[in-house]
C-alpha positions as CSV (number, residue, x, y, z in Angstrom):
1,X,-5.7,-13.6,5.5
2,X,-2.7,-13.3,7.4
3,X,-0.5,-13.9,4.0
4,X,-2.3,-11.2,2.4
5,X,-1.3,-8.7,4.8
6,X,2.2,-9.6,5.3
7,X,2.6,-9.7,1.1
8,X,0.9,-6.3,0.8
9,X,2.9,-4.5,3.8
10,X,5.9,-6.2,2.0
11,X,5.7,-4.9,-1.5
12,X,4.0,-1.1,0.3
13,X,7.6,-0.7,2.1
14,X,9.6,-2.1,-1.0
15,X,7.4,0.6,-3.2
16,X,7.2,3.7,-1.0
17,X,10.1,2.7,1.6
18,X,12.9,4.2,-0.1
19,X,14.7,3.7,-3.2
20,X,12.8,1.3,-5.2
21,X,14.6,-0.8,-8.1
22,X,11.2,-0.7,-9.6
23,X,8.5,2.3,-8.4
24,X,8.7,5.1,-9.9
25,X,11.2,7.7,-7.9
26,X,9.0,9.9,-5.6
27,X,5.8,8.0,-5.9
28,X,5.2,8.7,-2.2
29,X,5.3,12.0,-2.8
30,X,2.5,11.7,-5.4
31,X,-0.2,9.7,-3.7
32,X,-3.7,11.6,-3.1
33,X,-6.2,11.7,0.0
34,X,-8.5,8.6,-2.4
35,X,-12.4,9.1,-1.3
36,X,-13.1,5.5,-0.4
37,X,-15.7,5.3,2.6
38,X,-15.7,2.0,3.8
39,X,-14.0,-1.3,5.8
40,X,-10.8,-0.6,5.6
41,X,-10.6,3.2,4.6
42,X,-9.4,4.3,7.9
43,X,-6.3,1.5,7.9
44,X,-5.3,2.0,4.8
45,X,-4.5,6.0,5.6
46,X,-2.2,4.6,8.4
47,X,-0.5,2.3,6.5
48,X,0.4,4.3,3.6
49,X,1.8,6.6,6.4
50,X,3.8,4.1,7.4
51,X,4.8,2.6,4.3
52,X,6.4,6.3,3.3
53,X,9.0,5.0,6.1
54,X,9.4,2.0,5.3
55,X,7.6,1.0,8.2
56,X,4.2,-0.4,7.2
57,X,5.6,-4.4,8.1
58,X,6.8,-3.2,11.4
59,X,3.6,-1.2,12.1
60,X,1.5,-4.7,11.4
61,X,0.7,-5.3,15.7
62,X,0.0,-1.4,16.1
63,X,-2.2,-1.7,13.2
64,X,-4.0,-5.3,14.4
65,X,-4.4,-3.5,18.1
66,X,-5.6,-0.1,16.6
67,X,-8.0,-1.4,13.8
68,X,-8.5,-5.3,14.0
69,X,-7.6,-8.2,11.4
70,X,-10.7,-7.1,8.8
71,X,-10.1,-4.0,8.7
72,X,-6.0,-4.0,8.4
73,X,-6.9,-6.8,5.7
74,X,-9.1,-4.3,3.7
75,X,-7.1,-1.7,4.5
76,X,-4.0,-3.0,3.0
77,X,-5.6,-4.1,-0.1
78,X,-7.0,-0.3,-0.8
79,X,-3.1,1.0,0.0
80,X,-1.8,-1.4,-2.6
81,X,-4.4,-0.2,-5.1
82,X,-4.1,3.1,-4.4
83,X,0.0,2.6,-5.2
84,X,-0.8,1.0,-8.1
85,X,-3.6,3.3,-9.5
86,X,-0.9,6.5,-8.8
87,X,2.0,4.9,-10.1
88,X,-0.2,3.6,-13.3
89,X,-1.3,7.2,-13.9
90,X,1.9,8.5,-13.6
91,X,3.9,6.4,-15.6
92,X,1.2,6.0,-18.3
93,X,1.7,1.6,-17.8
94,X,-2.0,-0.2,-17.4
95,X,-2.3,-1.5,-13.6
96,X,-2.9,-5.2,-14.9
97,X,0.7,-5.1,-16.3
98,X,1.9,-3.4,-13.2
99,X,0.0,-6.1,-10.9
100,X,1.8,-8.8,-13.4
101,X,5.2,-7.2,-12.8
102,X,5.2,-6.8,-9.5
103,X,2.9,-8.3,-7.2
104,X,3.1,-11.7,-6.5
C-alpha cells in the first residue's frame, strides 16, 4: 500500500508540480471539484492541493496524521484519476493510453 502512495504522490507533483515534460501546460489550472462521496474523497481534495505545489510527496506524514493510511491510499488513487480523466478530456488522448504512457 505504501508503494502505491509514494508512486501516485510521485507522478501528482511531476504532473501538477510545475513544468511537466509530459502534462499538458496548465492542467492544474483545469481540474474540477469531481462529486465522489466516499473513502478517500476528502484526501484526495488535499492532495491535489498539494500536488499544485509540488508538494503532495512532502505532505505524505501531514496526510497519514490528518486522514490515516486507507484513506490517503484511496485518496491518492481518485487524485491520479481525476488527473488523468482532465488531462484525457483536454487533450482529446484515451486515459488507457495516457495510463500506458505515464504511469508506471
Amino acid at each position: 500500500m505504501s508503494s502505491c502512495i509514494g508512486a501516485a504522490l510521485g507522478l501528482l507533483d511531476g504532473f501538477l508540480g510545475g513544468p511537466s515534460p509530459h502534462a499538458p501546460a496548465g492542467l492544474a489550472r483545469r481540474l474540477t471539484p469531481f462529486l465522489i462521496r466516499g473513502p478517500g474523497d476528502r484526501a484526495a481534495r488535499d492532495i491535489l492541493r498539494s500536488a499544485t505545489m509540488g508538494q503532495a510527496f512532502d505532505s505524505l506524514n501531514h496526510l497519514m496524521l490528518d486522514y490515516g493510511g486507507q484513506e490517503v491510499h484511496y485518496g491518492s488513487a481518485i487524485a491520479l484519476a481525476t488527473v488523468i480523466r482532465v488531462w484525457s478530456r483536454d487533450t482529446e488522448r484515451a486515459a488507457a493510453e495516457l495510463i500506458r504512457a505515464y504511469v508506471r
